[in-house]
PAKE-487142 format. One line per 10 residues: their letters; for each residue y, x, z of N, C-alpha, C. Coordinates in pm, 1 decimal. Layout:
% residues N
A> Y,X,Z,Y,X,Z,Y,X,Z ~ ... .
//
This chain:
% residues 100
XXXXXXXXXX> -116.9,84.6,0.0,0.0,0.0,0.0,123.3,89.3,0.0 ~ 180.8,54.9,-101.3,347.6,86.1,-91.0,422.0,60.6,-4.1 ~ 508.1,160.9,105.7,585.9,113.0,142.6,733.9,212.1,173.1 ~ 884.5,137.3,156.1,967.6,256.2,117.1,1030.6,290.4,218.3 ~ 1048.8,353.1,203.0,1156.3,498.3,387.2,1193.2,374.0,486.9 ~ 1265.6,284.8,367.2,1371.0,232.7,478.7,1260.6,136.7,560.0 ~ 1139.4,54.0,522.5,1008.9,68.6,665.3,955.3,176.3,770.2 ~ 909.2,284.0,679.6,859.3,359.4,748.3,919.4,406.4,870.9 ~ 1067.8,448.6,827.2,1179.1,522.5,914.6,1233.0,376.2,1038.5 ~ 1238.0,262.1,1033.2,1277.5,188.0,1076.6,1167.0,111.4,1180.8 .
XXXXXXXXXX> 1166.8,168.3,1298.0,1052.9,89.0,1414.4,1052.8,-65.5,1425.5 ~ 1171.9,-94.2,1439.6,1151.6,-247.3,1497.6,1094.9,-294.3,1324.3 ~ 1061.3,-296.0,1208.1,1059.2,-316.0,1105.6,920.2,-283.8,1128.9 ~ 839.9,-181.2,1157.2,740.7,-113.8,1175.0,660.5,-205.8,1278.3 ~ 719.3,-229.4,1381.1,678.7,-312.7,1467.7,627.1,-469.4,1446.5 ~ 744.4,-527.3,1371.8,739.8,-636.1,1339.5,625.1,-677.4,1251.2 ~ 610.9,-590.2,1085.7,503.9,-562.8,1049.1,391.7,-537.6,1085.5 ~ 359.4,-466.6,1196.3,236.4,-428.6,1302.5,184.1,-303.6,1186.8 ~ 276.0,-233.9,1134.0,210.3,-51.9,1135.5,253.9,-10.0,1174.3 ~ 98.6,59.3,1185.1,57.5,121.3,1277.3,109.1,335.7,1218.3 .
XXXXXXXXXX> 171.7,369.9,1385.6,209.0,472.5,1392.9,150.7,603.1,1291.0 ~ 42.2,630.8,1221.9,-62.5,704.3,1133.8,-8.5,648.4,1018.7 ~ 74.0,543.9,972.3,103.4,523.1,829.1,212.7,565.1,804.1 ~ 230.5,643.7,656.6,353.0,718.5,638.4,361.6,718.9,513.7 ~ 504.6,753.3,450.6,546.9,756.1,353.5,475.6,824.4,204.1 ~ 432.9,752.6,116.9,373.5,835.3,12.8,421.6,760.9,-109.3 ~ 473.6,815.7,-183.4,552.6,851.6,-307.3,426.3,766.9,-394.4 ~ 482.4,667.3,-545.8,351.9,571.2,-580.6,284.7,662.9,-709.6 ~ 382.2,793.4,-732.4,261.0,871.1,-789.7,143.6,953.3,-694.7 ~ 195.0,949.0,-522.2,108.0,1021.2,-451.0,-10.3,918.8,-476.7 .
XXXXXXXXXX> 60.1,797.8,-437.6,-60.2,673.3,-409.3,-127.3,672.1,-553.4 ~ -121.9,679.6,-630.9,-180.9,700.8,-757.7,-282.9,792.3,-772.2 ~ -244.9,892.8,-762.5,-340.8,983.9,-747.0,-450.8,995.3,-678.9 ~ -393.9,912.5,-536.4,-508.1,935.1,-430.8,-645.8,776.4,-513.9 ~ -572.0,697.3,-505.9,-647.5,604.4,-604.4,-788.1,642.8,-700.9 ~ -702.5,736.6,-789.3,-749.0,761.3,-903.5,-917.8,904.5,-874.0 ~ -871.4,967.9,-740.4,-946.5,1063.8,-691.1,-1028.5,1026.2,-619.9 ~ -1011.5,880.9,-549.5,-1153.4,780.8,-503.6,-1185.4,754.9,-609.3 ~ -1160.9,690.6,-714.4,-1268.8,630.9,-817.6,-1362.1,729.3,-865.2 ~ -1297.0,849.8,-913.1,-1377.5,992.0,-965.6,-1502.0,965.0,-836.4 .
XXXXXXXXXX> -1447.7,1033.0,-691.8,-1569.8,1035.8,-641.9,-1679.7,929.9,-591.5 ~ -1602.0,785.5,-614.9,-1691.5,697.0,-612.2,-1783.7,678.3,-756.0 ~ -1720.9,748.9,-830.5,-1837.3,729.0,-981.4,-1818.0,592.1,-1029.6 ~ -1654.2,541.8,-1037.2,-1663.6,444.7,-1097.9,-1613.1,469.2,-1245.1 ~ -1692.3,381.0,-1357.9,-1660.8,488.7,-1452.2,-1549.8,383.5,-1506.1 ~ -1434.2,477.3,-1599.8,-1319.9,462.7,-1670.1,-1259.0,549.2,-1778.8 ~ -1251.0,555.9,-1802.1,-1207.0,674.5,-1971.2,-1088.0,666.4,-1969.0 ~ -941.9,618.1,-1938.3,-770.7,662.4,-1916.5,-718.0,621.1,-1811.8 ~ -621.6,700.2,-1719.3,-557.8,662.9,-1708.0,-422.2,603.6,-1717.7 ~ -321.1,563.3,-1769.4,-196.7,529.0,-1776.0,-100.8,526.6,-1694.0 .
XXXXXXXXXX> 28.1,509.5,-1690.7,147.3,519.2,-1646.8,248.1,495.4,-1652.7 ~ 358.5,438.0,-1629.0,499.4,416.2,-1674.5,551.7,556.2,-1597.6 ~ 735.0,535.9,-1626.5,825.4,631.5,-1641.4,775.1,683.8,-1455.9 ~ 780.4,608.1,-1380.8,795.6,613.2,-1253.9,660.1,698.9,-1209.4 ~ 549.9,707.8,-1252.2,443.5,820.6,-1264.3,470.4,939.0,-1306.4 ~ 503.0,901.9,-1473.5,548.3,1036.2,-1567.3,640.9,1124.9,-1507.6 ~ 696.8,1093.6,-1448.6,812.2,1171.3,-1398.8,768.9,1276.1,-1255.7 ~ 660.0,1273.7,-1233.5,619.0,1347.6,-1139.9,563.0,1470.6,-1197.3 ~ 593.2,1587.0,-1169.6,511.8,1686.4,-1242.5,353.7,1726.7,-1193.8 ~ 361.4,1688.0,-1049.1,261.4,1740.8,-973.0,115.1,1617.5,-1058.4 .
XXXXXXXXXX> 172.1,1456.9,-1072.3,81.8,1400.3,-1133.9,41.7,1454.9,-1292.3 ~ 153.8,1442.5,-1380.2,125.1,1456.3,-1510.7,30.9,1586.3,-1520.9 ~ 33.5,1649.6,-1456.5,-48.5,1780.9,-1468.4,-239.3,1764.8,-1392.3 ~ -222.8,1660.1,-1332.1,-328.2,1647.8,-1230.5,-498.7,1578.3,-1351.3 ~ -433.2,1478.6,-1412.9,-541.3,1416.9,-1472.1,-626.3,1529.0,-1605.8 ~ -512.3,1630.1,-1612.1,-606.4,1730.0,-1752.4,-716.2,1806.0,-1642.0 ~ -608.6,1823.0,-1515.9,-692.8,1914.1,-1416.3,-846.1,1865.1,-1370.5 ~ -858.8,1735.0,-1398.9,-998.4,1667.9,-1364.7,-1066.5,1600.0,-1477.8 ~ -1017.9,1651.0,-1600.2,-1056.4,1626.2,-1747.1,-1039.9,1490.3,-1789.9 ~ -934.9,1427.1,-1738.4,-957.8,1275.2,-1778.8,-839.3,1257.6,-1920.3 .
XXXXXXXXXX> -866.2,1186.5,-1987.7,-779.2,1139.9,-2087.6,-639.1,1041.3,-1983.6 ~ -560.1,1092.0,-2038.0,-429.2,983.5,-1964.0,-296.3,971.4,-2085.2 ~ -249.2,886.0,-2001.7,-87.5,836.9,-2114.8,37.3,818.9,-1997.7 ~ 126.8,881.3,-1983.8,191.0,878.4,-1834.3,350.4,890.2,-1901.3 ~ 422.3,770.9,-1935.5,509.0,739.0,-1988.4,634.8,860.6,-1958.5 ~ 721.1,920.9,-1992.5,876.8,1000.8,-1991.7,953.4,916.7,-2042.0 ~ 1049.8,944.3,-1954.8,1213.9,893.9,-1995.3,1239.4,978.4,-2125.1 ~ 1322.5,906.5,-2194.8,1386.3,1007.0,-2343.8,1406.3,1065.8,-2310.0 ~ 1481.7,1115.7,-2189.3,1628.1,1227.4,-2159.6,1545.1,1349.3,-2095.8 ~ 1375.5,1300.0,-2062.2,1313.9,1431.3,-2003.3,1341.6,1540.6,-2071.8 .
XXXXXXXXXX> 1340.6,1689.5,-2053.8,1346.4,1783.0,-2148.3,1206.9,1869.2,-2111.9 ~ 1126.8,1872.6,-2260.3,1003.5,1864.0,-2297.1,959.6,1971.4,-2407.1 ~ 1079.7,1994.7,-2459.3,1098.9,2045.1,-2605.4,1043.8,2265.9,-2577.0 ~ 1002.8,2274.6,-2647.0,1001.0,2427.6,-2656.9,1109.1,2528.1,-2617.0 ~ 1239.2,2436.3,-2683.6,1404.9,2488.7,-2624.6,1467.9,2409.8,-2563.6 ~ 1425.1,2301.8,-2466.6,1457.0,2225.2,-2389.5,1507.6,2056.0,-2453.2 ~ 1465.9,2078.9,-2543.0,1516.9,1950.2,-2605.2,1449.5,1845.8,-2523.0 ~ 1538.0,1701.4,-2540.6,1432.6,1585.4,-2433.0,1364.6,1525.3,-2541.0 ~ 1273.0,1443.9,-2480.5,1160.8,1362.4,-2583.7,1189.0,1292.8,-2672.2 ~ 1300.8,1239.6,-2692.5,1339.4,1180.6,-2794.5,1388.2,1238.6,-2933.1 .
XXXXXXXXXX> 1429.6,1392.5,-2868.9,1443.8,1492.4,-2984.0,1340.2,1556.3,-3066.1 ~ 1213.4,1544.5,-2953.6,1111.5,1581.1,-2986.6,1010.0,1466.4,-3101.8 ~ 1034.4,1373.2,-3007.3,961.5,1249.7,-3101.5,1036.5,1244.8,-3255.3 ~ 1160.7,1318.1,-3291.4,1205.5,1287.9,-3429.3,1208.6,1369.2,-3514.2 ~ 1113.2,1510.5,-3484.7,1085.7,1609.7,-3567.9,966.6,1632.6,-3536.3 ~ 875.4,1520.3,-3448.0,707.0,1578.3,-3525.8,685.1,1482.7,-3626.5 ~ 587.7,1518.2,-3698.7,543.4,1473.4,-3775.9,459.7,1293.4,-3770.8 ~ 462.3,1253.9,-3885.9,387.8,1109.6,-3847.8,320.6,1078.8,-3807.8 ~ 181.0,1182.7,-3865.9,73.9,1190.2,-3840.0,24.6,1310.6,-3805.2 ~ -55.8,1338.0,-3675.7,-30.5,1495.7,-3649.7,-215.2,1507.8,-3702.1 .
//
């Protein structure tokens, strides 16, 4: 479960909710990951994972799914810079080719 600072950091909020002191803040590409690293070791099988901008944008994730051989798609903002000379993705997307 997601939940953002301003719970975690906030007791009577914490209280009210009834979490419990051991639950803490994790980022929803952390929670993603951790997700995605039970299914591996539960052996549930799946062939991609996916993502919007709010994943993609993590470096520690985008790098994680080649690290455990899985096929993935983990969305970037245009403005990321991606490019060989820093260009962002959108510069990039308009000088490859159609079909690679």
């Amino acid at each position: 479960m997601h939940l953002p600072t301003s719970w975690t950091k906030d007791p009577a909020r914490r209280a009210d909710a009834k979490i419990g002191e051991g639950v803490i803040f994790h980022t929803k590409p952390a929670l993603a990951r951790a997700m995605v690293a039970r299914a591996l070791a539960a052996k549930v099988p799946f062939r991609w994972v996916i993502g919007d901008e709010v994943y993609g944008q993590d470096p520690v994730l985008r790098g994680w799914p080649a690290e455990q051989r899985l096929s993935y798609v983990l969305a970037i903002a245009y403005q990321h810079r991606c490019g060989p000379h820093g260009q962002n993705a959108r510069t990039v997307s308009a000088i490859l080719p159609d079909h690679l």
